[in-house]
Structures are given as C-alpha cells and as structure tokens.
C-alpha positions as CSV (number, residue, x, y, z in Angstrom):
1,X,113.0,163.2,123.2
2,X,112.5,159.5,123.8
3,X,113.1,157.4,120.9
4,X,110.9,154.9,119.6
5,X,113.0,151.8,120.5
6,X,112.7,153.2,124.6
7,X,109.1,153.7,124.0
8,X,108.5,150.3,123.0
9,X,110.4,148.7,125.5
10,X,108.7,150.8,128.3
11,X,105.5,150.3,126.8
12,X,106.3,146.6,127.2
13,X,107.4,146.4,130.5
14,X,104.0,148.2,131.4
15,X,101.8,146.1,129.5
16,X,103.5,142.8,131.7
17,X,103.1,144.7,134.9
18,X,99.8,145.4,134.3
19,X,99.1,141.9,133.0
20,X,100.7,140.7,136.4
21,X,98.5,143.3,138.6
22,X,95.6,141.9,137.1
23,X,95.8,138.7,138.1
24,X,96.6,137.9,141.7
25,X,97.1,134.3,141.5
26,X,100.2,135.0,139.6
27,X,100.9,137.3,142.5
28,X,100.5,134.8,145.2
29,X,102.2,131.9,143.2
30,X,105.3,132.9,141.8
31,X,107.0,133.2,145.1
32,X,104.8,133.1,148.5
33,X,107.4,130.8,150.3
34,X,110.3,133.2,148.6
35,X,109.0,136.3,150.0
36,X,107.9,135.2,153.1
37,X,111.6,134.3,154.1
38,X,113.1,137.5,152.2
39,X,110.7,139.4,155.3
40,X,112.0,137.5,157.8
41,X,115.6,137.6,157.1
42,X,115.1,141.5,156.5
43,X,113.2,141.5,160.3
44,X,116.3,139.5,161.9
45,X,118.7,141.8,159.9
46,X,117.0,144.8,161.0
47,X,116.9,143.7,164.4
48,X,120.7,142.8,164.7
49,X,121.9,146.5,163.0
50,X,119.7,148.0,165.5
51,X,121.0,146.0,168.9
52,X,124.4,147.1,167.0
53,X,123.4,151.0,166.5
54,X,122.6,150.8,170.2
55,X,125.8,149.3,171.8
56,X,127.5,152.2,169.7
57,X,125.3,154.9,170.5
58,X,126.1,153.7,174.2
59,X,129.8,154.0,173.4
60,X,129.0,157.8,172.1
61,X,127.6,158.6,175.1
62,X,130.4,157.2,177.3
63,X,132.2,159.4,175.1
64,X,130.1,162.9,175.6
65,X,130.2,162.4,179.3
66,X,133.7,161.8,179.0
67,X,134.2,165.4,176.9
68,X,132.1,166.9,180.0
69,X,134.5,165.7,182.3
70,X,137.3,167.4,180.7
71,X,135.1,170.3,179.9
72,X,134.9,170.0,176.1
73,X,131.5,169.0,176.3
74,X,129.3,170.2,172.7
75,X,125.4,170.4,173.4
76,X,125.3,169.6,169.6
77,X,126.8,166.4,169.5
78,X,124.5,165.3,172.5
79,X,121.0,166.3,170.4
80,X,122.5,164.9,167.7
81,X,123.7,161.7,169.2
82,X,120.2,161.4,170.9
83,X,118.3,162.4,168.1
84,X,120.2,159.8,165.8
85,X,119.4,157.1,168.9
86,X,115.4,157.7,169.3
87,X,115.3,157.2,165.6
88,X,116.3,153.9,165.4
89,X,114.7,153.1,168.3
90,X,111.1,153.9,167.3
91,X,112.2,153.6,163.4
92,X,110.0,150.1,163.7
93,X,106.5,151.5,165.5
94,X,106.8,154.3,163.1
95,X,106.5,151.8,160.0
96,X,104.2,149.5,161.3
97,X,102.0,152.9,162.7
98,X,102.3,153.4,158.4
99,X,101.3,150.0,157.5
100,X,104.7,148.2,157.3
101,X,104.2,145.6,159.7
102,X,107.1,143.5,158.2
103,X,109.4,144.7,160.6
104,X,109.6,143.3,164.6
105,X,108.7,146.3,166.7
106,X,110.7,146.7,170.3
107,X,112.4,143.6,171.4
C-alpha cells in the first residue's frame, strides 16, 4: 500500500509536469541554449567512444587472426566480435531511422 504522504508528493510532482507540458513557452525558455549544448557534447562524446570502440575492435581482430595462426581460432568470438562491431557502427542510422536525430551519423 502507498501511504498518503507518497501519494501526495506524486500527485504533486504530476500536477507540475502537467502544468509544464501545457505550456511550451516554459518549455522553450527555461533552457534552449542549455540543451542545445548538452546535444552537442553528447554527439562529440558519442562520436569519440565510437572512433575508440573501433581502434579496439581492430585490436580484437588482430587478435582472432592471430589465434588462427596458431590454430586456436573460436568461430564464436569472431560473430561475437563482429556482431559487437556492426552495432556501434550503425548504432547512430538506427536512432536517427527512429527519430533521434541528435546523434552525428557516419563520420
């Protein structure tokens, strides 16, 4: 059971969202600039951990062909490697196919 005390203070914090919802210009002024920075910081980010993912993914395929050299070569590390690889490479057309176009798409 909920008590009364965590009813009211949900029902509270509803009432302001809904107040807020309403009323786009609150929307629009309390931070435009703010967020507008927030996405492209999150973009550059993004990119960099990508560029990063990649070099290492590289690296882990140096290492597979490596393992097949010396015959210890596993067919599940390879999917698994590639797999994990043409996920964050088409993580970005994926979000912006969804509506996200926040994020840069293959640079």
């Amino acid at each position: 059971m909920i008590s009364y005390r965590k009813a009211a203070i949900l029902g509270l914090v509803m009432a302001s969202c809904a107040a807020v919802a309403t009323e786009p210009a609150l929307a629009q002024q309390a931070g435009g600039t703010f967020f507008t920075s927030v996405q492209n910081k999150t973009g550059d980010i993004f990119t960099n951990v990508r560029n990063i993912l990649m070099i290492v993914g590289a690296m882990g395929v140096l290492g597979l062909a490596t393992m097949a050299f010396f015959g210890k070569f596993k067919w599940h590390w390879a999917v698994s490697l590639l797999g994990g690889l043409a996920l964050i490479a088409f993580v970005s057309q994926v979000l912006s196919y969804f509506g996200l176009n926040g994020l840069p798409t293959g640079q």
